[in-house]
C-alpha positions in Angstrom: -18.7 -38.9 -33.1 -21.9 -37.8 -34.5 -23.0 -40.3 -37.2 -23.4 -38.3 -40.8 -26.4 -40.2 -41.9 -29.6 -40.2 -40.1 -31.5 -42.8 -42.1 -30.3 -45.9 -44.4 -33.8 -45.1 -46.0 -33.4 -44.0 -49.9 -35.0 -40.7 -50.6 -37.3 -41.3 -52.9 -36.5 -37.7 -54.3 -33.0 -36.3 -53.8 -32.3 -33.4 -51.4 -30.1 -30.4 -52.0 -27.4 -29.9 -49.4 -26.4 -26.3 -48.9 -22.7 -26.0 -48.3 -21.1 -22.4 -47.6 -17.7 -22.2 -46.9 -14.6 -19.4 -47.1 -11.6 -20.1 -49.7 -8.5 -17.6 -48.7 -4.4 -17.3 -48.5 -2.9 -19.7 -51.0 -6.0 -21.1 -51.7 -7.3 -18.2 -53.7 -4.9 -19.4 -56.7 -7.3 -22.4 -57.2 -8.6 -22.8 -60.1 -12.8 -23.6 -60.8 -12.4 -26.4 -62.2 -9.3 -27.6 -59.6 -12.2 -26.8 -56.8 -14.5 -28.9 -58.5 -12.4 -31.9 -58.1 -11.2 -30.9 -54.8 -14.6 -30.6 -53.7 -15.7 -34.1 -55.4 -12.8 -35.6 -53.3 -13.6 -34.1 -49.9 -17.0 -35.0 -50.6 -16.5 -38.5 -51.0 -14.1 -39.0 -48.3 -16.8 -37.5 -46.1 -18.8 -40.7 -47.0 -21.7 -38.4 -47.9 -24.2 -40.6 -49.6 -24.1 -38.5 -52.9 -27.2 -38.5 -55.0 -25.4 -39.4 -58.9 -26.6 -38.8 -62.0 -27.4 -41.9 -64.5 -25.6 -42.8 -67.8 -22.8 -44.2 -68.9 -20.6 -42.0 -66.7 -22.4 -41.1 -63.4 -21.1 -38.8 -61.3 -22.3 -36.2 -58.1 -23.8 -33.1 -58.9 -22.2 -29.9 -57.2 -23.4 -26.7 -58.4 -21.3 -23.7 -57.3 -23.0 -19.9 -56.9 -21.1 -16.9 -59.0 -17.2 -19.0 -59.3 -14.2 -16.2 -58.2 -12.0 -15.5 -60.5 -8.4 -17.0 -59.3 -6.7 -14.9 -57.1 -9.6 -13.8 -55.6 -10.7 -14.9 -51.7 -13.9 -15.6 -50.8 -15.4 -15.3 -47.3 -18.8 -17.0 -48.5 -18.6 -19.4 -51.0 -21.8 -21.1 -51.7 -21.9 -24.8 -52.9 -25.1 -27.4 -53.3 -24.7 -31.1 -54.1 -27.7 -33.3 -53.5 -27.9 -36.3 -51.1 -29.9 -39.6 -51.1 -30.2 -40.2 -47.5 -31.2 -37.7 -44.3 -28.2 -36.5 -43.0 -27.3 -34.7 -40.2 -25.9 -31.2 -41.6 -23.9 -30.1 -38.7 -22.5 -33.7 -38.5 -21.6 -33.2 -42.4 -19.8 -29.6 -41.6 -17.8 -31.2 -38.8 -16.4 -34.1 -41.6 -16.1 -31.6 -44.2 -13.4 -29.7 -42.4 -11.4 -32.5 -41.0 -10.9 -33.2 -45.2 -10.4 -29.7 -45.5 -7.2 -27.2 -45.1 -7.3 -24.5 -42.8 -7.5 -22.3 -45.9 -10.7 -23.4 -47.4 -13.5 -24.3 -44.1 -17.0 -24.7 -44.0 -18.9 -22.4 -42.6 -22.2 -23.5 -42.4 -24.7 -26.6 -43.6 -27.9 -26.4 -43.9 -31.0 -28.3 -46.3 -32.6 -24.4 -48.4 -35.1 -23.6 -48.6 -34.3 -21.2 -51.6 -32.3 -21.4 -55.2 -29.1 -20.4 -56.1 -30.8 -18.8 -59.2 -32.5 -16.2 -56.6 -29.0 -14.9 -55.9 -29.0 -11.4 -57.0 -25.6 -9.5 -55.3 -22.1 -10.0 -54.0 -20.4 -7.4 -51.8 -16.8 -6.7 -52.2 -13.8 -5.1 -50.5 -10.6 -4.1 -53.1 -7.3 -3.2 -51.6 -5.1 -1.7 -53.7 -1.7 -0.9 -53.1 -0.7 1.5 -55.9 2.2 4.5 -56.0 1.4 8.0 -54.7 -2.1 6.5 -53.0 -3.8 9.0 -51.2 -6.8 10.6 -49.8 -6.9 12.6 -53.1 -6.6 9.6 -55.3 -8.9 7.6 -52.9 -11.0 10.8 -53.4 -10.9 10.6 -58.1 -11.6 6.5 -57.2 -14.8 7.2 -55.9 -16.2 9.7 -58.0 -14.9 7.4 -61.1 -17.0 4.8 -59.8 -20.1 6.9 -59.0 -20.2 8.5 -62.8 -22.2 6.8 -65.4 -20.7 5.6 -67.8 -18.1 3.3 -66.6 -17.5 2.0 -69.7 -15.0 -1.0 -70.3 -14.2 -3.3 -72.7 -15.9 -6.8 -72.3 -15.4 -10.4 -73.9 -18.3 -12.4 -75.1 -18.8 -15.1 -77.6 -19.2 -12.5 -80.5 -16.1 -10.7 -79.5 -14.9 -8.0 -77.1 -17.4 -5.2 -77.0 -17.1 -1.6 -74.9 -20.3 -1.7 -72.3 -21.3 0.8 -69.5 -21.0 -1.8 -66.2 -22.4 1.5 -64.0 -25.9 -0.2 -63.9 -24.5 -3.1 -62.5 -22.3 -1.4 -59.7 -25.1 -1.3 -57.0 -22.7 1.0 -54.8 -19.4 1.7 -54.4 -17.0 3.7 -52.4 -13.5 4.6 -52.0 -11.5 5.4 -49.2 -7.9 5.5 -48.1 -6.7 3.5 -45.5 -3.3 4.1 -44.3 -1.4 3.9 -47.8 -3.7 1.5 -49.5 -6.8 2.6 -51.3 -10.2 0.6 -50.1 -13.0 0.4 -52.2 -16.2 -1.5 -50.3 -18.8 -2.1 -53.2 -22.2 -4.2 -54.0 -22.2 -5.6 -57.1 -24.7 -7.7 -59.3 -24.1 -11.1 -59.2 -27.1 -12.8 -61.0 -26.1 -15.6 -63.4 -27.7 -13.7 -66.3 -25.9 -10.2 -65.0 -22.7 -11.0 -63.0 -19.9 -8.3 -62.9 -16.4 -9.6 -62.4 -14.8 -6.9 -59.7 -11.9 -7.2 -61.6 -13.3 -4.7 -64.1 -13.7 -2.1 -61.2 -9.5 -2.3 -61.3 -9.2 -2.1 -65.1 -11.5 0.6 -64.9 -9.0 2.4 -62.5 -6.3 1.4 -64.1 -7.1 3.3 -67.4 -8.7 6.6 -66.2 -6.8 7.1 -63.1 -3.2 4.9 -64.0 -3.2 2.9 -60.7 -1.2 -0.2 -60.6 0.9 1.5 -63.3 4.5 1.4 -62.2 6.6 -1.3 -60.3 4.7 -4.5 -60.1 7.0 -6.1 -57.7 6.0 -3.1 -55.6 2.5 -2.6 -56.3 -0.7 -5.0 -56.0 -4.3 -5.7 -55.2 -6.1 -8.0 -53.6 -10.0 -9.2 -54.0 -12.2 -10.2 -51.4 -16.2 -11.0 -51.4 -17.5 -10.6 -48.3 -21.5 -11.4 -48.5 -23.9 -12.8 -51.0 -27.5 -11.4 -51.4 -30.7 -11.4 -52.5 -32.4 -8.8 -54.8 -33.9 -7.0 -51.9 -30.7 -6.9 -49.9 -30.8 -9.5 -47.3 -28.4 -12.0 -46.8 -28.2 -14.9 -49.2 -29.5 -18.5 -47.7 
C-alpha cells in the first residue's frame, strides 16, 4: 500500500488539496450540510493530516465549489481542504474511495494551481419526463430558453423579486429523446452570479405547463456534467 504522507515534516504554510469527485443514485438526496459531515468523516478516517483552524473549536477547512441543490447528481464535484504535510495525491484518491460508497467516488486529486473563486460555468443535462413530450414541445422548450426575457421569480434576503435569468443561460438547447425532453445547457456558476438549473424547469413549467399532470407519472432529473472557467475550458 502506497503510504498517504510523504513527509512527517510540518508545512510551514498549509497546502490546498484539490478533491473532485461524482455524487449520483441515492446519493443525490444528500443534503450540503449532510456532505459536509460526511466528507469531514471520510476525511479523517483517511488519516489525512488536516491543516485545522485555531480557537476554541478547531476544526478542518473544506470548501465546496457551487453546492447542488438536493436531488440533483453531480458528475464533478469539486472539493478543497488544506493539508499540513506533503502527501501523495493519488495515494489520498485511492483511501478516499475505500471510505467512500460506490455512489459518491473520487475522481481525481491533485495540489491547484488555480481558485475556486475563478470558477465561472457549470454545464448541465435536464431530463424531463412530462405528458404529451414531443419533438414539437422539445421544439417551444428551446425557443423558451433562447428568448430574452426569461423572467422568474427569485428569493433573496429582501424578498422574492421577478429577474430576467436569460444573461445568465450561456446556451441552451432542447431536444427530444425518445419520450423524454433533453435540454444540454451552460450556465453561470460564479459565486457572485450562480443560476440554480432548477429555475430552467420552473421556467417551463409556467409558460409551457410541463410537469403539470400525474406526479407519480411524471419527473425530472438534474445532472452537471463539467465545470469551467470564464473562457470555456475545463475547470482545474
Amino acid at each position: 500500500m502506497v503510504q498517504i504522507i510523504t513527509s512527517d515534516e510540518i508545512l510551514e504554510q498549509p497546502k490546498t488539496l484539490r478533491i473532485k469527485f461524482f455524487k449520483k443514485g441515492s446519493l443525490q438526496f444528500i443534503s450540503h450540510l449532510d456532505l459536509v459531515r460526511t466528507m469531514t468523516r471520510v476525511l479523517l478516517r483517511a488519516r489525512l493530516p488536516l491543516w485545522y483552524s485555531e480557537g476554541f473549536n478547531p476544526r478542518p477547512r473544506l470548501i465546496f465549489a457551487t453546492p447542488m441543490s438536493v436531488g440533483a447528481e453531480s458528475e464533478c464535484e469539486l472539493l478543497d481542504i488544506r493539508i499540513n504535510k506533503e502527501v501523495n495525491p493519488s495515494a489520498v484518491m485511492d483511501a478516499l474511495n475505500r471510505n467512500l460508497p460506490p455512489e459518491m467516488q473520487a475522481t481525481e486529486v491533485y495540489y491547484p494551481e488555480t481558485k475556486l473563486s475563478e470558477l465561472s460555468f457549470s454545464s448541465y443535462i435536464i431530463n424531463i419526463n412530462t405528458e404529451g413530450a414531443d419533438a414539437s414541445m422539445a421544439e417551444r422548450c428551446h425557443t423558451l430558453l433562447n428568448t430574452a426575457p426569461i423572467t422568474v421569480v427569485k428569493r433573496s434576503k429582501s424578498g422574492d423579486k421577478p429577474v430576467d435569468i436569460s444573461p445568465m443561460v450561456d446556451c441552451a438547447s432542447a431536444t427530444l429523446d425518445g419520450g423524454t425532453i433533453r435540454i444540454n445547457c451552460v450556465l453561470n456558476s460564479a459565486s457572485d452570479n450562480f443560476l440554480n438549473p432548477e429555475y430552467l424547469i420552473t421556467y417551463l413549467k409556467e409558460k409551457m405547463g410541463v410537469l403539470s399532470g400525474n406526479p407519480m407519472e411524471e419527473s425530472y432529473e438534474i445532472i452537471r456534467t463539467g465545470v469551467y472557467f470564464s473562457n470555456k475550458r475545463e475547470f482545474r
